[in-house]
C-alpha positions in Angstrom: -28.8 94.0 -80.3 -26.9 94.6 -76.9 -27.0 97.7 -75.8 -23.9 100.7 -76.4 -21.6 100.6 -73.1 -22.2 104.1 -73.4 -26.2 103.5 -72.6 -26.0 101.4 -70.1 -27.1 102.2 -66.7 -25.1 102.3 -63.6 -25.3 103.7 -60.0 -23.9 107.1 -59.9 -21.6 106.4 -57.0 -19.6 109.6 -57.2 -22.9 111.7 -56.6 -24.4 109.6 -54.0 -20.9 110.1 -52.3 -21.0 113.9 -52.7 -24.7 114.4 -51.2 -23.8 112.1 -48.6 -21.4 114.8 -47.6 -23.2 117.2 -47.0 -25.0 118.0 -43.4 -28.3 118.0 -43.4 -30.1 121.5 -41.9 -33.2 119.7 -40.6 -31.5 116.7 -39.5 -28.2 117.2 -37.9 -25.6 114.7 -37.9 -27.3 113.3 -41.3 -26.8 113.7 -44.7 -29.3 116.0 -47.0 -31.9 114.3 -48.2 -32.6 113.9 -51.9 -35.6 117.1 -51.2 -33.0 119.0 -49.2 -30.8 118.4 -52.6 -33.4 119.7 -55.0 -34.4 122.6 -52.9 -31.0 124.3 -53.0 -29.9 123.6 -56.6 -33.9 124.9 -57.3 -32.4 128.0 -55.0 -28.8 127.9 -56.9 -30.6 128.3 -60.1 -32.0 131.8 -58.9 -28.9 132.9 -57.5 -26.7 132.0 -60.5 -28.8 133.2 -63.1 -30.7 136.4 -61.9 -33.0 138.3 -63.4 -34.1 135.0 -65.5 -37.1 133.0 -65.1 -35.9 129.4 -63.9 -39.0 127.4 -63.0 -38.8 125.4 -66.3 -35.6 123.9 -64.9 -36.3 123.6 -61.5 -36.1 119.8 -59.9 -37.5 117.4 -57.2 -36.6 114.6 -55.4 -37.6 111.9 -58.1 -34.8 113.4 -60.3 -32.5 113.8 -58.1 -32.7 109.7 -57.7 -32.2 109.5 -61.1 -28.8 111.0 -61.0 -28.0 108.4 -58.7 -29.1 105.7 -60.4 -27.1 107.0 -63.6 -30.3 107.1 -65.3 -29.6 110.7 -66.0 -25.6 111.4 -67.0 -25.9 114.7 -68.7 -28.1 117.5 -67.2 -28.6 121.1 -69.0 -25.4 123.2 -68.5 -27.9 125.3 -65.8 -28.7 122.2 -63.8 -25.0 121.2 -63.7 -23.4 124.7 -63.1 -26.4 124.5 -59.5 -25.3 121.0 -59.1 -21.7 121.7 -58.8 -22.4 124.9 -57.0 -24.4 123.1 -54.2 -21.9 120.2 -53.8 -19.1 121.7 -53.8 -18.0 120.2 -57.0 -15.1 122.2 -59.7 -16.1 119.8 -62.5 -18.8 118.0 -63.8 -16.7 115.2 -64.0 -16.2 115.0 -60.0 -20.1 114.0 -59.9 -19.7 111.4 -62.2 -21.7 113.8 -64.7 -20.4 113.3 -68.3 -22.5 113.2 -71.9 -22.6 110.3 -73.3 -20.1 108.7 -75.8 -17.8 111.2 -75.3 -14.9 112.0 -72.5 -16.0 113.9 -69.8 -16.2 117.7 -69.7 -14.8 117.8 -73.5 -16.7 121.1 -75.0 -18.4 119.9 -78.5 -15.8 120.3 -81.3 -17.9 122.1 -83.7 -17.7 125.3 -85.8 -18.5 128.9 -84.7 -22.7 128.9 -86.0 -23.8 130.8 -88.3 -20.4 129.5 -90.3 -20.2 126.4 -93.0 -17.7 124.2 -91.9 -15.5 123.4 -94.3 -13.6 120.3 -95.0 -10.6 119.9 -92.6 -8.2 119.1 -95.0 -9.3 122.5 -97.1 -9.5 124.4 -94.6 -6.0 123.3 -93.3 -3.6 122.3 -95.7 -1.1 119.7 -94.2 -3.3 119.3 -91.2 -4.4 115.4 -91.4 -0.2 114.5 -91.8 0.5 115.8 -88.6 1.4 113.0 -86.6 3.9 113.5 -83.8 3.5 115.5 -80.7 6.3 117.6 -81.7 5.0 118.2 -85.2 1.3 119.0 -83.3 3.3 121.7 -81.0 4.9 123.4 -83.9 1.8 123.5 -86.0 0.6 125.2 -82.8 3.7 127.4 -82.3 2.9 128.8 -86.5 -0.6 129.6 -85.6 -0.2 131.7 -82.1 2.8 133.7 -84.2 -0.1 133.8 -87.1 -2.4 135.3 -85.0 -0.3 137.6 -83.5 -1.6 140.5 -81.2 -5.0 140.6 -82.6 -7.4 137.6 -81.2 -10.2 136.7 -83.6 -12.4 134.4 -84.0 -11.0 132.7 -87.3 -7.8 131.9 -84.6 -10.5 130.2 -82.8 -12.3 128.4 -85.6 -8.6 127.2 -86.9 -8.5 125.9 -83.5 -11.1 123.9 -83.0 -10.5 122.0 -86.5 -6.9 121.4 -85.5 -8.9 119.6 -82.5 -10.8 118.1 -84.0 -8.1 116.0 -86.0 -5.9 115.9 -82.5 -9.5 113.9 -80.5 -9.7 111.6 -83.7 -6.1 110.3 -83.6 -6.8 109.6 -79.5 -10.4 108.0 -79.8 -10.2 105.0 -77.4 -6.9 105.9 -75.8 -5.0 104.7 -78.8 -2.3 107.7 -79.1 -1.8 108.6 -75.3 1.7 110.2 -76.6 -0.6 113.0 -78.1 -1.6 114.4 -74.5 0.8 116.3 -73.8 0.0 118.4 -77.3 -4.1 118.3 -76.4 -3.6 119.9 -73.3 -1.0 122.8 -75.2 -4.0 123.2 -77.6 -6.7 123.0 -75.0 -5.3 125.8 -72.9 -4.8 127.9 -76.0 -8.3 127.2 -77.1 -9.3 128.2 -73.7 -7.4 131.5 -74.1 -8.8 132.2 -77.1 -12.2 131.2 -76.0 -12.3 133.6 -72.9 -10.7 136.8 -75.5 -13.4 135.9 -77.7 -16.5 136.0 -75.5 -17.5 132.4 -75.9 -19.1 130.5 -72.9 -16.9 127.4 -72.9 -13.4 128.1 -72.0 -13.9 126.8 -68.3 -14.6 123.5 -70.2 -11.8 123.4 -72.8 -9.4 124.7 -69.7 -10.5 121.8 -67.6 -9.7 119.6 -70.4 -6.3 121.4 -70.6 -5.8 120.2 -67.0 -6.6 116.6 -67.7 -4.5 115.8 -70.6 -1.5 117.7 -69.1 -2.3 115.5 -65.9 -2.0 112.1 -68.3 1.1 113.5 -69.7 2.3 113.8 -66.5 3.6 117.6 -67.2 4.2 119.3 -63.9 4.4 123.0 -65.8 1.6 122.4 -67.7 -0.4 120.8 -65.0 0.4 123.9 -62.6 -0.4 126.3 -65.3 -4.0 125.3 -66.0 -4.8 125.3 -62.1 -3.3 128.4 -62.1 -5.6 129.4 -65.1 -8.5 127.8 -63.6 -7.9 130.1 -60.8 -8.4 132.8 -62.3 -11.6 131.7 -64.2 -12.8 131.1 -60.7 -12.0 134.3 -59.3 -13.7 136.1 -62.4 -16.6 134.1 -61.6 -16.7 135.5 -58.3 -15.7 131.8 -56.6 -13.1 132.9 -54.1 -12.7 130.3 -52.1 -12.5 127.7 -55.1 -10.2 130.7 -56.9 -8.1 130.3 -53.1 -7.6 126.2 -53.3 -7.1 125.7 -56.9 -4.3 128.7 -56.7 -2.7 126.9 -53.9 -2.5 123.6 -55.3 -1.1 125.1 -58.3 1.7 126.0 -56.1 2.7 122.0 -55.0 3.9 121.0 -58.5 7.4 121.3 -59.0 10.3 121.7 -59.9 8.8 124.0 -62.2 10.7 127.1 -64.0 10.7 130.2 -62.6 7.7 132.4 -64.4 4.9 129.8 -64.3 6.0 129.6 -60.7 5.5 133.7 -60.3 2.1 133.3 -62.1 1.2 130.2 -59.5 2.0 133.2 -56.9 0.3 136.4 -58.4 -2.7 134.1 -58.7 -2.7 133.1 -54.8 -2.0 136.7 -54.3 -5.0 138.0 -56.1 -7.4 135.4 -55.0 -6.1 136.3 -50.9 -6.4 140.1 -51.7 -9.6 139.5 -52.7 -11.1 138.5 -49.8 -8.9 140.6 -47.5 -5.9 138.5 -46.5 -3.0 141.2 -45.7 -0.3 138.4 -46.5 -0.2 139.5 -50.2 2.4 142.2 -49.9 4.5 138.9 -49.0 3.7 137.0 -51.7 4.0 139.8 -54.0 7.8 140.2 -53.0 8.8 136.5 -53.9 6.9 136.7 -57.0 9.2 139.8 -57.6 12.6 138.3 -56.4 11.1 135.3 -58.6 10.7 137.2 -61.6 14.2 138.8 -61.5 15.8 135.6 -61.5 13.7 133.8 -64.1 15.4 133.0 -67.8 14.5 131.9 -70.9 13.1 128.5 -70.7 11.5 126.8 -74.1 9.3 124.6 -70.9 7.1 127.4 -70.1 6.8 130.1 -73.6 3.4 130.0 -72.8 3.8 131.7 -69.3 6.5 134.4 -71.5 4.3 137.1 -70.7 5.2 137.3 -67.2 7.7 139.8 -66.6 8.5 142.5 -63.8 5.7 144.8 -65.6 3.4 142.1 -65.0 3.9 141.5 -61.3 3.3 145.3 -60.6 0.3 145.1 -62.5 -1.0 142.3 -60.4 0.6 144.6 -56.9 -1.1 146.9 -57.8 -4.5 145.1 -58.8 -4.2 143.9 -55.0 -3.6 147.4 -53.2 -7.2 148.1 -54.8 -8.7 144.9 -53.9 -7.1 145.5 -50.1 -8.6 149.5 -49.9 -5.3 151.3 -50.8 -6.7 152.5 -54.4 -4.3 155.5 -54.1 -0.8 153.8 -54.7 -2.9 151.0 -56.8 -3.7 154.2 -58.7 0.1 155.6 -58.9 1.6 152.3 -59.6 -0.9 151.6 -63.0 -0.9 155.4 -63.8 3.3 155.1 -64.0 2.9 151.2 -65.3 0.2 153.0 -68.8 3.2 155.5 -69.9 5.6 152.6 -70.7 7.0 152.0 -74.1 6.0 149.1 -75.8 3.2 148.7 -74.3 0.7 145.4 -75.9 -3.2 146.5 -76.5 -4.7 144.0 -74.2 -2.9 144.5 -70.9 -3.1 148.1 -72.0 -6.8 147.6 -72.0 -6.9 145.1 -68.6 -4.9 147.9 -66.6 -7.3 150.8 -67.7 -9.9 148.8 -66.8 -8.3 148.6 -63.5 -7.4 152.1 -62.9 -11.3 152.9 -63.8 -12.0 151.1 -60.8 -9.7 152.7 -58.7 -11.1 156.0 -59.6 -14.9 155.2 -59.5 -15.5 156.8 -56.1 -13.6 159.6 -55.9 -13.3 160.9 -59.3 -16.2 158.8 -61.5 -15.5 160.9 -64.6 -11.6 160.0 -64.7 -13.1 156.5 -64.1 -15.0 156.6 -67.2 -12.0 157.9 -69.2 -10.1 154.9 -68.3 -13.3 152.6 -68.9 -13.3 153.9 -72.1 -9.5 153.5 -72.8 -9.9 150.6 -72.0 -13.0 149.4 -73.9 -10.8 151.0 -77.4 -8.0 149.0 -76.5 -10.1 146.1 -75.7 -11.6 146.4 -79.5 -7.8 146.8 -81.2 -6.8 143.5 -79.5 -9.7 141.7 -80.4 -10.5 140.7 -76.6 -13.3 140.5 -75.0 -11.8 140.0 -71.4 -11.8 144.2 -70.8 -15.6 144.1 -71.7 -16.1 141.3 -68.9 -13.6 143.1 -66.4 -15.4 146.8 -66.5 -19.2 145.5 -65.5 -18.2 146.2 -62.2 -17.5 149.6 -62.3 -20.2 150.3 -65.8 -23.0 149.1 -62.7 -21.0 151.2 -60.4 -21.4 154.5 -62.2 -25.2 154.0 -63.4 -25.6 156.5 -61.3 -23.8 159.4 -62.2 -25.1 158.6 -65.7 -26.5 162.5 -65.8 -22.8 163.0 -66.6 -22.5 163.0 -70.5 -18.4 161.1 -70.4 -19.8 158.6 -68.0 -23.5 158.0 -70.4 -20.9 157.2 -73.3 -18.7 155.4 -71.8 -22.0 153.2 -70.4 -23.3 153.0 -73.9 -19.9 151.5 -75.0 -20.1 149.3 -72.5 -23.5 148.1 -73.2 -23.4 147.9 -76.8 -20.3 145.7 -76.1 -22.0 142.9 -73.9 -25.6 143.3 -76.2 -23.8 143.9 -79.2 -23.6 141.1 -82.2 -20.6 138.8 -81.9 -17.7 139.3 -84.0 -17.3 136.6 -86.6 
């Protein structure tokens, strides 16, 4: 029987090509070796996974020739987060890394474990008749109104199903008309993903990206970067948070708010590693802002408004070392009206920092704010944004606010997942 075209072998060109480019330390003018490879994804292991014991994963020079003879397509998720941190690489796709018989980068379309999975057509009434991208976006449209201001992970599990139908109606490129709706549900799943705690919006994002590329969507496309960005700069990847903001940034003509976000994005990144030019990107996303309408193109990018851009003006003052106005702008910015539980939560979180060296208690006021807000919305992004400053105030943990508002914290991150 001949083999699967999925099985056979071939000569990882796109890795060779990526080693090739990198300079080799012992040997200057050359590139690394295959050893020189293996030693610093062996070191990449330890630095992106502290405190774990990564031996067991740890590779040599024979396997790093196996990569590039495509015998091996689809490392453990460790291996390939080292591999893409020592070449220089924002995808696993871009080292020709990919599991196979499926796309690249597309996250497993399962259920949440610990869950049956029920038939798609129970589950989802109506869902296996949807057949046109514009029926796909309004089935989308019904659930994000569904779900409302509280994330959860049934949204999510809904989600993935809905998937799972879209990837069987494109299997072998026969419906490309649907990409433009796979990349709207991608990104959404993404969101969802990130609010929810699970590991794999990066992935579902990525996907986002490709699909809206395919459909040749210049909001979309500009968007996800934009996202992508920001995944990055959570991930403490600044310079990769830097580029992908940027090239956000050459799509156009886009409308005016996913535009804004393209520029609080580059402003955060750039405040983040000290680059004064923010205040000037800050005041065209501002002027941008006042200017923008109602445009069906971009609801997804609805949440930017004036509030929004201060926010993000004020998030860069702190990065930049001036926490008092960054304080003043998100203390006047919390006694708004009207006010949504999440970025509630995400600006307390904020102001904890702010306050963490001069006044750690009133830090850990906000923390906690921000944590109970956090719980009401059903996010876990707060949780993820306050390790900073819960590791920051270890040590004023005599302190009985700051102790519970580090318990909180720590039963949040430890704690069981909702389901």
């Amino acid at each position: 029987m001949p083999r699967h075209r999925d099985t056979e072998v071939a000569p990882n060109d796109q890795f060779a090509q990526a080693r090739n480019r990198l300079i080799s330390a012992r040997w200057p003018g050359r590139p690394m070796s295959r050893s020189e490879v293996a030693d610093a994804v062996n070191a990449a292991l330890d630095l992106l996974f502290p405190g774990q014991d990564m031996r067991a994963l740890y590779v040599d020079f024979r396997w790093i020739g196996k990569l590039e003879r495509g015998e091996h397509r689809w490392p453990a998720q460790e291996r390939r987060a080292a591999l893409r941190h020592v070449l220089h690489a924002h995808t696993d796709a871009e080292l020709g890394l990919f599991p196979t018989r499926r796309a690249p980068d597309t996250p497993a379309l399962v259920p949440n474990p610990g869950r049956p999975p029920a038939p798609l057509h129970e589950a989802e009434p109506g869902i296996e008749t949807l057949d046109s991208a514009e029926a796909w976006l309004r089935r989308l449209g019904d659930l994000v109104t569904e779900a409302g201001n509280v994330i959860s992970a049934d949204a999510l599990l809904r989600a993935r199903r809905h998937l799972q139908i879209l990837e069987r109606l494109q299997r072998d490129s026969a419906r490309p008309d649907l990409a433009q709706a796979d990349a709207r549900w991608s990104e959404f799943l993404s969101w969802l993903a990130d609010n929810t705690g699970e590991p794999d919006g990066a992935a579902w994002l990525h996907r986002a990206h490709r699909h809206a590329t395919a459909a040749a969507d210049p909001v979309l496309s500009a968007y996800t970067l934009m996202r992508q960005s920001q995944h990055a700069l959570d991930g403490g990847d600044v310079r990769t948070a830097i580029t992908l903001a940027r090239r956000s940034l050459t799509y156009g003509p886009i409308p005016a708010r996913t535009h804004v976000l393209c520029l609080t994005r580059t402003a955060e990144a750039l405040a983040t590693c000290g680059d004064n030019t923010t205040a000037t990107i800050i005041a065209k996303a501002r002027r941008g802002i006042r200017s923008a309408s109602s445009d069906p193109a971009e609801e997804f990018a609805n949440h930017c408004d004036l509030r929004y851009v201060t926010a993000v003006d004020a998030r860069c003052r702190h990065l930049l070392g001036d926490t008092t106005s960054a304080a003043a702008i998100l203390e006047e910015l919390l006694t708004e009206p009207a006010l949504g539980p999440l970025d509630a939560s995400m600006w307390h979180a904020h102001l904890g920092d702010c306050y963490q060296a001069t006044d750690p208690q009133r830090a850990a006021h906000h923390g906690s704010l921000a944590l109970q807000l956090g719980a009401q919305a059903g996010s876990y992004r707060p949780v993820r944004a306050l390790q900073p400053l819960a590791v920051a105030l270890r040590r004023h943990r005599s302190l009985p606010t700051i102790q519970t508002f580090l318990d909180a914290h720590r039963q949040a991150v430890t704690g069981p997942v909702p389901r």
